[in-house]
GUKE-478305 format. One record per residue: x, y, z of N, C-alpha, C in turn; residue in three letters; residue number from 1. Coordinates in steps of 0.001 Angstrom, whole numbers, plus 500000, padded with zeros to 6 digits. Each point is the difference from the previous one (the first is absolute). Layout:
// GUKE-478305
ATOM   n_east   n_north     n_up   ca_east   ca_north    ca_up   c_east   c_north     c_up   residuo   num
ATOM        X         Y        Z         X          Y        Z        X         Y        Z       ALA   NUM
...
//
This chain:
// GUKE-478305
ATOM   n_east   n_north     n_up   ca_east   ca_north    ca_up   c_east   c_north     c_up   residuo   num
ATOM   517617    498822   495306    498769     499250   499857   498963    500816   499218       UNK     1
ATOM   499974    501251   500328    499051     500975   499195   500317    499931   498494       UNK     2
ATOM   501198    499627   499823    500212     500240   498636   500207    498965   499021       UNK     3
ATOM   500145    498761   500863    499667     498043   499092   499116    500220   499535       UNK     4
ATOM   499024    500239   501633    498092     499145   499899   499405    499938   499144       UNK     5
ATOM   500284    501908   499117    499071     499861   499088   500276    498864   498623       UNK     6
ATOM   501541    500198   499704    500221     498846   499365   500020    498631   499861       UNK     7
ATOM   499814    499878   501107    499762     498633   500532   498357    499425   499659       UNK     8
ATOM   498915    501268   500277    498920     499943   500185   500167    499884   498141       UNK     9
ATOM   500292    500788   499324    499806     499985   498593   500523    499108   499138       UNK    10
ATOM   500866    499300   500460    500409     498692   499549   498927    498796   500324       UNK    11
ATOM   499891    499622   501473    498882     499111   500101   498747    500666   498907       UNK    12
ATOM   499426    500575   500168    498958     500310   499077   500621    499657   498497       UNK    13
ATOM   501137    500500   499238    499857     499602   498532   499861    497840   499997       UNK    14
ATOM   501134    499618   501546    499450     498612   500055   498693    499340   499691       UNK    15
ATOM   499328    500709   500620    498550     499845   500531   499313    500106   498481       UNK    16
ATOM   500177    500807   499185    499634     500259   498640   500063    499208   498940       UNK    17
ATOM   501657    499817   499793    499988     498740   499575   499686    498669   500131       UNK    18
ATOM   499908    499441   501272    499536     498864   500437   497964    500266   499383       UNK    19
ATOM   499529    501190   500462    498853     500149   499974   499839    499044   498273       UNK    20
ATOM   500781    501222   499102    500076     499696   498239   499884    498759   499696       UNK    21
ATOM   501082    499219   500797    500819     498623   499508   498861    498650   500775       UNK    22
ATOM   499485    500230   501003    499161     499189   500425   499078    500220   499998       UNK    23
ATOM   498999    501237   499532    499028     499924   500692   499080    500599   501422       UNK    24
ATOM   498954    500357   500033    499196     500322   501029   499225    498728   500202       UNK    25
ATOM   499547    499543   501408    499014     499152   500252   499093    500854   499727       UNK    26
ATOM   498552    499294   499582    498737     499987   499468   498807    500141   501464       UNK    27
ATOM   500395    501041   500819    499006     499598   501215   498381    500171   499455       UNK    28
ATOM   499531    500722   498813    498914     500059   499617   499142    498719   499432       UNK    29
ATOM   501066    499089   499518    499511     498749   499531   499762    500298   498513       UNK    30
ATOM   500571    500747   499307    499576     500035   498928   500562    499348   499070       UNK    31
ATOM   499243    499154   499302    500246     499210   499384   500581    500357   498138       UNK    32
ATOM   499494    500827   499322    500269     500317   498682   500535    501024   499830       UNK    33
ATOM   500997    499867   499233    501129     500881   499448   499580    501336   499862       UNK    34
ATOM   499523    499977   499039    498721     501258   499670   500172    500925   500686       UNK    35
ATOM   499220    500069   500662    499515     500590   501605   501521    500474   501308       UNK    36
ATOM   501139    499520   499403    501385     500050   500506   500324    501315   499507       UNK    37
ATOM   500599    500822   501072    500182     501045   499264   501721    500138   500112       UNK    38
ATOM   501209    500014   499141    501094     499301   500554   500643    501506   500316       UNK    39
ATOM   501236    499930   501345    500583     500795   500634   500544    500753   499106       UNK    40
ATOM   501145    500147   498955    500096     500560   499194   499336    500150   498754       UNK    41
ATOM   499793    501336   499719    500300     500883   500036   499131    500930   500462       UNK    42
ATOM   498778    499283   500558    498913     500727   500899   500734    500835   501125       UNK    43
ATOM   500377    499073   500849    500071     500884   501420   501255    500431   499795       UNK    44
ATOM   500876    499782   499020    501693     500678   500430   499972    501566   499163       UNK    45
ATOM   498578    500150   498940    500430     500993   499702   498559    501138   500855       UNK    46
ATOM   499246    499247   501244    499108     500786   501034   501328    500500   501057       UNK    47
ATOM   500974    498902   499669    501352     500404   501475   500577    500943   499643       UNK    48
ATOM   500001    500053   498763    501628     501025   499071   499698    500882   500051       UNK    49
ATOM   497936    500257   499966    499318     501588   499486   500453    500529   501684       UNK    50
ATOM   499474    499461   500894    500011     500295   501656   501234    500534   500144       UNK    51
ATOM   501098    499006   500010    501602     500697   500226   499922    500590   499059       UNK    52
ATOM   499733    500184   498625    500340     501535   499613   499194    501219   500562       UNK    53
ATOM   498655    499745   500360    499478     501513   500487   500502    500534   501435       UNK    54
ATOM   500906    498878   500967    500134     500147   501340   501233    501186   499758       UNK    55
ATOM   500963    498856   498951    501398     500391   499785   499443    501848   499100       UNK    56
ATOM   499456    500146   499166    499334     501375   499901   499571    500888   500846       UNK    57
ATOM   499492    499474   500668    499391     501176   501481   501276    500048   500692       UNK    58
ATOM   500703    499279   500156    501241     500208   501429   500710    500890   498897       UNK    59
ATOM   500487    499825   498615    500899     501158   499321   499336    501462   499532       UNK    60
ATOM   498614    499819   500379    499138     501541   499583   499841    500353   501244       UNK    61
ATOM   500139    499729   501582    500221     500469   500646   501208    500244   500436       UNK    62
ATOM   500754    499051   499595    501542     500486   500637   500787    501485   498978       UNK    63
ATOM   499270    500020   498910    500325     500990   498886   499343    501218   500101       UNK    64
ATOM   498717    499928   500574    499062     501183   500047   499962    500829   501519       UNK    65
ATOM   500570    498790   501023    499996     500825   500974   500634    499503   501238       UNK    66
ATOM   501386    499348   499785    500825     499347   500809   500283    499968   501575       UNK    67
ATOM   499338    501418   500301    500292     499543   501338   497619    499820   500975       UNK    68
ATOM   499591    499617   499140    498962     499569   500380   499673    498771   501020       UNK    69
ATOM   501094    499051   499804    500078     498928   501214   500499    499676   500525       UNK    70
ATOM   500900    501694   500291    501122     499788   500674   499352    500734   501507       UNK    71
ATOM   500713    499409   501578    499451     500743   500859   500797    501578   500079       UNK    72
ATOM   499343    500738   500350    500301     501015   500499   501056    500393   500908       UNK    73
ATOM   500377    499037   500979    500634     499950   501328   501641    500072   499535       UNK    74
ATOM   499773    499589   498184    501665     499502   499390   500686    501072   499872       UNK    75
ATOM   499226    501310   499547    500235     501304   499944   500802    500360   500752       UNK    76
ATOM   499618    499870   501732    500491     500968   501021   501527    499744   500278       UNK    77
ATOM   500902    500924   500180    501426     499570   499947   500059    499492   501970       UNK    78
ATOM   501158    499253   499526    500073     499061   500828   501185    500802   501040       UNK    79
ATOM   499493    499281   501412    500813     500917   501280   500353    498667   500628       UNK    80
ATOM   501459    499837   499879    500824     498857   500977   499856    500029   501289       UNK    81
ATOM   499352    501196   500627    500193     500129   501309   498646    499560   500977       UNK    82
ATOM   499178    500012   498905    498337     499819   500327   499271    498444   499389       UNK    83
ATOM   499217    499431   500853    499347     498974   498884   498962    500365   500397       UNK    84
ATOM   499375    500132   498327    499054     500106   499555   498900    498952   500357       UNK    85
ATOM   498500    500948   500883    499580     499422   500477   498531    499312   499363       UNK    86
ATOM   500467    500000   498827    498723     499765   498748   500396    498339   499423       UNK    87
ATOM   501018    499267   500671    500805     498693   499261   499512    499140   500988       UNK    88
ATOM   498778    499236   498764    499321     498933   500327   500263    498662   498911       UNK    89
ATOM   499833    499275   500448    500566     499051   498706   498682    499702   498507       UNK    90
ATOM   500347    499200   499439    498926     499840   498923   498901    499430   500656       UNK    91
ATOM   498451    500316   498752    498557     499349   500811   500043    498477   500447       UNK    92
ATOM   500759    499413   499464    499786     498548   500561   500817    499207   500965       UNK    93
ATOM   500640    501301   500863    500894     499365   500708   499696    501125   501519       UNK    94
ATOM   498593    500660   499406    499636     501151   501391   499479    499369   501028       UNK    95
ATOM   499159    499036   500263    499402     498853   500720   501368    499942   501236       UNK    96
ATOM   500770    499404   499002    501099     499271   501134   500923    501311   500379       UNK    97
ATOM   499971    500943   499256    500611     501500   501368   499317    500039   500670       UNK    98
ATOM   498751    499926   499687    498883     500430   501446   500343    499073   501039       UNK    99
ATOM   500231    498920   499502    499825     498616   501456   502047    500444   500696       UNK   100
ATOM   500599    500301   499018    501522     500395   500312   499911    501505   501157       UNK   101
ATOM   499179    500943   499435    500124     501072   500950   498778    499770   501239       UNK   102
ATOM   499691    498754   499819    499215     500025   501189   500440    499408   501081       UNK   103
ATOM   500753    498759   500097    501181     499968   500583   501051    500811   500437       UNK   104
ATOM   500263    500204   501456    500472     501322   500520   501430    499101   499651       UNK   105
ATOM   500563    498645   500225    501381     499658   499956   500175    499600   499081       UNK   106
ATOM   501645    500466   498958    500158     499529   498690   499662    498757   499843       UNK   107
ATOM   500870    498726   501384    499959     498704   499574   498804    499378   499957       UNK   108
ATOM   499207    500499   500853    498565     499623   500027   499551    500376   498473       UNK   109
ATOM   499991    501156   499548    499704     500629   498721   500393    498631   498995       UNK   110
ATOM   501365    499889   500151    499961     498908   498902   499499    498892   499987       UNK   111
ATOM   499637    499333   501581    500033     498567   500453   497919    500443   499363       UNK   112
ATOM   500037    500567   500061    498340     500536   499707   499887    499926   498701       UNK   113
ATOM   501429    500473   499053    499111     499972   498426   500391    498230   499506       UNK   114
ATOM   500966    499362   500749    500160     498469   500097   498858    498990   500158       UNK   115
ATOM   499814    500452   501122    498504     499147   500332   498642    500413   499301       UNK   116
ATOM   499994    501451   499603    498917     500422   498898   499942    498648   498575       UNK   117
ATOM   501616    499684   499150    500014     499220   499418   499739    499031   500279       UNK   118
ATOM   500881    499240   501238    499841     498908   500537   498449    499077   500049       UNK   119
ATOM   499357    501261   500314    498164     499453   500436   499247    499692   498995       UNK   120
ATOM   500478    500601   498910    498887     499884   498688   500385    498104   499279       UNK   121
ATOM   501320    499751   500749    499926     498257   499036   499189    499065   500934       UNK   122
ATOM   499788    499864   501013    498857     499254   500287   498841    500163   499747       UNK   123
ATOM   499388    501321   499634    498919     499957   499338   499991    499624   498326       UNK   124
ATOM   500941    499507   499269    499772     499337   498961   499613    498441   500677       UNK   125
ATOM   500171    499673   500375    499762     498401   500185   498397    499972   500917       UNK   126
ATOM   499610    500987   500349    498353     500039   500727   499117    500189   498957       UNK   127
ATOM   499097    499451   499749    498797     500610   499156   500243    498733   498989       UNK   128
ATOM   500300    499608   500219    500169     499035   498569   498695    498841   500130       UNK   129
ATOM   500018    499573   501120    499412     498853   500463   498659    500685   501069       UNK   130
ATOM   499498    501293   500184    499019     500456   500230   498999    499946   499562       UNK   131
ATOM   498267    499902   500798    499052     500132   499104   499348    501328   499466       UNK   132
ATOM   498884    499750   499238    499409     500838   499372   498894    501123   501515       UNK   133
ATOM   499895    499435   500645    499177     500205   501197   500952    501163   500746       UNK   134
ATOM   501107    500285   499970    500592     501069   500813   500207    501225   498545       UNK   135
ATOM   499560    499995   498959    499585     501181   499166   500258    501389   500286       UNK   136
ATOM   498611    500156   500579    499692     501181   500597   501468    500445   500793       UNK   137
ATOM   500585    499327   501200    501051     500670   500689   501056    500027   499424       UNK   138
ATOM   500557    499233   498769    501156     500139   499281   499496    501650   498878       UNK   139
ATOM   498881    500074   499580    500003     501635   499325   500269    500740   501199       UNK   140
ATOM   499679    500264   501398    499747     500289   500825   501630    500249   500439       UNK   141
ATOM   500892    499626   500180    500932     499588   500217   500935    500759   499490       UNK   142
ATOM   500047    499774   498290    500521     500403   498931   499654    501302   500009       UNK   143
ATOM   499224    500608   500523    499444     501449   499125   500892    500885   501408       UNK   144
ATOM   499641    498928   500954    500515     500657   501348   502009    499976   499834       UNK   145
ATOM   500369    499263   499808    501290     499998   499074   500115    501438   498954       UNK   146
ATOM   499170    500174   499503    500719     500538   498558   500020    502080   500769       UNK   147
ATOM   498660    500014   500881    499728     500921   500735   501727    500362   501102       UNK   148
ATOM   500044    499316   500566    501199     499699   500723   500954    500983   499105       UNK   149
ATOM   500765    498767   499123    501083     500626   498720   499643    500986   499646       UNK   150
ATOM   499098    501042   499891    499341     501123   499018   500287    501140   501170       UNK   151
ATOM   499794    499398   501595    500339     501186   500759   501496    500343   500290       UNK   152
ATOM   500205    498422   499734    501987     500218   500437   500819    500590   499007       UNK   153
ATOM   499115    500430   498463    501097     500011   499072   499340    501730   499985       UNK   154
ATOM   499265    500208   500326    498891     501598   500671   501235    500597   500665       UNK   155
ATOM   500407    499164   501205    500464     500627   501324   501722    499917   499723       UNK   156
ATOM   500524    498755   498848    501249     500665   499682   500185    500955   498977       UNK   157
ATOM   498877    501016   499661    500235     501230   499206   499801    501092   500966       UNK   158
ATOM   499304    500075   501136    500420     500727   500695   501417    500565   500884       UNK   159
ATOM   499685    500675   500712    501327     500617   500343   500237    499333   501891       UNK   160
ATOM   501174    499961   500748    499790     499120   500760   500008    501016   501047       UNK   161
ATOM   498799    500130   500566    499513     501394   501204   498325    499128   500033       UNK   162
ATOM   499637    500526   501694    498730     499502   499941   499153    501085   499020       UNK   163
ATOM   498647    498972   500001    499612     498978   500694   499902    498439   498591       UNK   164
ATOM   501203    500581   499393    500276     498968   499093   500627    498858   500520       UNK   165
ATOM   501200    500048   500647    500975     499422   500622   499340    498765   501049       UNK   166
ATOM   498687    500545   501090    499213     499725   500130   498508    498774   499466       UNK   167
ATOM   500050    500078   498831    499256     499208   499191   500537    499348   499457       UNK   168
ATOM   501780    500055   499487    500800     499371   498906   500120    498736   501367       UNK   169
ATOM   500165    500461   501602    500107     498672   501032   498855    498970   500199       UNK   170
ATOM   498982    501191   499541    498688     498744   500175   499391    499195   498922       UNK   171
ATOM   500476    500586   498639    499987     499205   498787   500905    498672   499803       UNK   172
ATOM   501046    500505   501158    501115     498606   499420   499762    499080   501176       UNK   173
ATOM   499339    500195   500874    499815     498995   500807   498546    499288   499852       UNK   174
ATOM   499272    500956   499299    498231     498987   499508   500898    499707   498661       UNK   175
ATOM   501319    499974   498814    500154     499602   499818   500653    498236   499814       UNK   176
ATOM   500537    500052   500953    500771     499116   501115   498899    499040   500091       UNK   177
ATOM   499316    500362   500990    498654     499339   500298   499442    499531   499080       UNK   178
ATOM   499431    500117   499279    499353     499356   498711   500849    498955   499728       UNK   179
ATOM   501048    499922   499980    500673     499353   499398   499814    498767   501137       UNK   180
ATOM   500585    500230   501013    499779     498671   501117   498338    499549   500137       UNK   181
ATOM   499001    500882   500044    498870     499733   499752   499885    498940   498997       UNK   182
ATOM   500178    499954   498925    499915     499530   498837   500298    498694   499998       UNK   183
ATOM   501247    499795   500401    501141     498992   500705   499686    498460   500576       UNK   184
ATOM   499000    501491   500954    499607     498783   501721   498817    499494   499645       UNK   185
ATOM   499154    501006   498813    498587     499644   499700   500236    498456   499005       UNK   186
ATOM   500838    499830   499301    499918     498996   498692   500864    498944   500397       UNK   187
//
């Protein structure tokens, strides 16, 4: 899958391009005279071409000038079959849900926990739709209290699992939890 997507992703896009060419952009400005049209090619494809070329430049003047610059450190250390290494945390966007995994003392619970983590977020697509403008204030309120949440759990799965982390990673995933049924029972 790591190795379609991107093609997949880069195919839809040349779609997307051509269709753009061959039909057209809607006019959300209303503008009426040609004139004043400024057309997609060769304006913006050669603002895209300059971009991917300076990106594609920096990634080969760093990979040429000083190759192991973004590489971690940890790749270095030779490896002992007999020991695991107690520095193996997974990538940033998947630290959240170790935290809620090592906070759970039982595997199955652990998993039945990162299940229902998914599970909870599709009923909140179908809330809010049909809400008024008058509950504002507690939806920023809400949200910020959300994003605070995620920011400590993805904190507490870079730590190491000894108190008084271990400790906080239990009380993050259960005011995580909470919010969530809060949210739920409130709408």
């Amino acid at each position: 899958m790591h190795y379609l997507l991107p093609f997949l992703i880069l195919g839809l896009v040349i779609i997307h391009l051509v269709f753009l060419h061959e039909q057209k952009s809607s006019n959300p400005l209303g503008v009426q005279i040609s004139s004043d049209k400024i057309p997609f090619h060769p304006y913006f494809s050669y603002k895209d071409l300059v971009r991917a070329t300076l990106i594609i430049f920096t990634i080969f003047f760093i990979n040429k000038t000083n190759p192991y610059f973004l590489i971690d450190p940890e790749n270095f250390v030779p490896a002992n079959p007999l020991v695991t290494p107690t520095h193996i945390q997974p990538e940033w966007y998947f630290l959240f849900a170790y935290a809620i995994l090592r906070s759970i003392p039982n595997k199955l619970g652990g998993v039945i926990g990162l299940l229902i983590r998914i599970l909870v977020i599709l009923p909140l697509s179908l809330i809010g739709k049909t809400q008024q403008n008058s509950k504002k204030e507690i939806k920023f309120i809400s949200f910020w209290t959300f994003i605070i949440i995620f920011i400590i759990l993805t904190w507490l799965g870079i730590k190491p699992v000894e108190e008084p982390f271990l400790r906080l990673g239990i009380i993050a995933t259960r005011i995580y939890f909470a919010w969530f049924t809060i949210i739920l029972l409130t709408n």
